[in-house]
C-alpha positions, 0 to 999 in steps of 0.5 A, a space after each residue: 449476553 453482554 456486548 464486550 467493549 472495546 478500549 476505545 468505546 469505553 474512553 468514547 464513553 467516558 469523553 462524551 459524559 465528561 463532555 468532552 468529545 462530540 458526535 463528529 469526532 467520535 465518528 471520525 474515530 470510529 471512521 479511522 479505526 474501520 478505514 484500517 480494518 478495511 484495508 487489512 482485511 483487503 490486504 488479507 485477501 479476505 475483501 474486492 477494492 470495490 468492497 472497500 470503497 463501499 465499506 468505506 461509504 456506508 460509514 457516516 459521513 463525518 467518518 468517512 474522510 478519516 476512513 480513507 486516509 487511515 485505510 490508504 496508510 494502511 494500504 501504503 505501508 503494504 504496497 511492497 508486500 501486495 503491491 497488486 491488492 494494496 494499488 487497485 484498493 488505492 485507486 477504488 478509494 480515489 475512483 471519481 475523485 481528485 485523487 484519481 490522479 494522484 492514485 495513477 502516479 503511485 501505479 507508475 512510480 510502483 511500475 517503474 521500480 518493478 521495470 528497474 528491478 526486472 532489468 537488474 535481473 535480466 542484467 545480472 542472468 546476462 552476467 552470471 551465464 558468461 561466467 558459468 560459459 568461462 567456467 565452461 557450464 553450459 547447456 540447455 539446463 543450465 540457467 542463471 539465477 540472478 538471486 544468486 549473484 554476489 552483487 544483487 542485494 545491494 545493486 537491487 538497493 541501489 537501484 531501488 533507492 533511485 526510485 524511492 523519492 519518486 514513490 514517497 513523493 507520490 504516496 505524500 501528493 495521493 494522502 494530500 489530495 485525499 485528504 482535500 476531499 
C-alpha cells in the first residue's frame, strides 16, 4: 500500500529537487513539527514529560533544537489549561540545561498567580458569609462561593493582570535560554 504524504513532505520534495532546501533545514522542519506533536500529545495526557524529552532526543541532531522550542511554545500556550502537565514537560526539556533555571522561574511565577488566586478566593468567601450573617443565613451548611460573588471575574482579572508581566517575562527568559542551546 502506498505511504500518503504529508503536505510538507511533498513541498520538502519539491525544494530539495529544485535545490533549494539542504538536509539541515529540512531536519529542523521536521524537528519543529514533531517537537509541537510531542507536546500535544503531553498536554493530551496521552505521553510522561520524560517521553517527551526523549522524544525529543532521539531526533536528528539538527532538528532537535527547533523541537524543543516549538514544543515548548506549545507548551507555553497551554500553561493555563494543564498548568501541572504543561510545567513538569518544560522542565524535563530544560533538565541539565542552562534553561534549567529559567524553567523554575516559569513554576514560580505560575505558583504566585495561582497564590494570588487562591487569596482572592478566601477574601471574597470571607466577604459573601458577613453578608449571607446580615441576611441572617447561617449554619453549618451554608457556605459561600466565591465564584458567585458579584465582583470575582473582574478582581480575579485584575489580580491576575498584576501577575501577568512577570509570567510573560518568564515564558520570553525560559524560549531565550532554550534557544541558546
Amino acid at each position: 500500500m502506498a505511504k500518503i504524504k504529508s503536505s510538507l513532505e511533498i513541498a520538502l520534495e519539491r525544494a530539495r529537487a529544485l535545490g533549494g532546501v539542504d538536509r539541515a533545514e529540512e531536519e529542523a522542519e521536521e524537528g519543529r513539527r514533531q517537537g509541537a506533536i510531542l507536546a500535544r500529545k503531553l498536554l493530551a495526557g496521552d505521553m510522561a514529560p520524560r517521553d517527551l524529552a526523549a522524544g525529543i532526543a532521539d531526533l536528528p541532531s539538527a532538528g532537535q533544537n527547533p523541537a524543543r522550542l516549538a514544543g515548548a511554545e506549545m507548551l507555553l500556550q497551554g500553561l493555563f489549561e494543564k498548568p501541572g502537565l504543561a510545567l513538569s514537560g518544560l522542565r524535563e526539556m530544560a533538565e541539565g540545561t542552562g534553561a534549567a533555571s529559567a524553567a523554575d522561574r516559569l513554576g514560580q511565577a505560575m505558583q504566585a498567580m495561582a497564590k494570588a488566586e487562591a487569596a482572592l478566593r478566601e477574601t471574597l468567601a470571607g466577604d459573601l458569609a458577613r453578608l449571607l450573617a446580615i441576611a441572617g443565613i447561617s449554619g453549618s451548611a451554608m457556605r459561600a462561593n466565591p465564584l458567585a460573588h458579584p465582583a470575582y471575574k473582574e478582581r480575579l482579572q485584575k489580580t491576575l493582570a498584576d501577575l501577568t508581566p512577570d509570567l510573560e517575562e518568564a515564558k520570553a527568559a525560559y524560549l531565550k535560554a532554550l534557544g541558546e542551546l
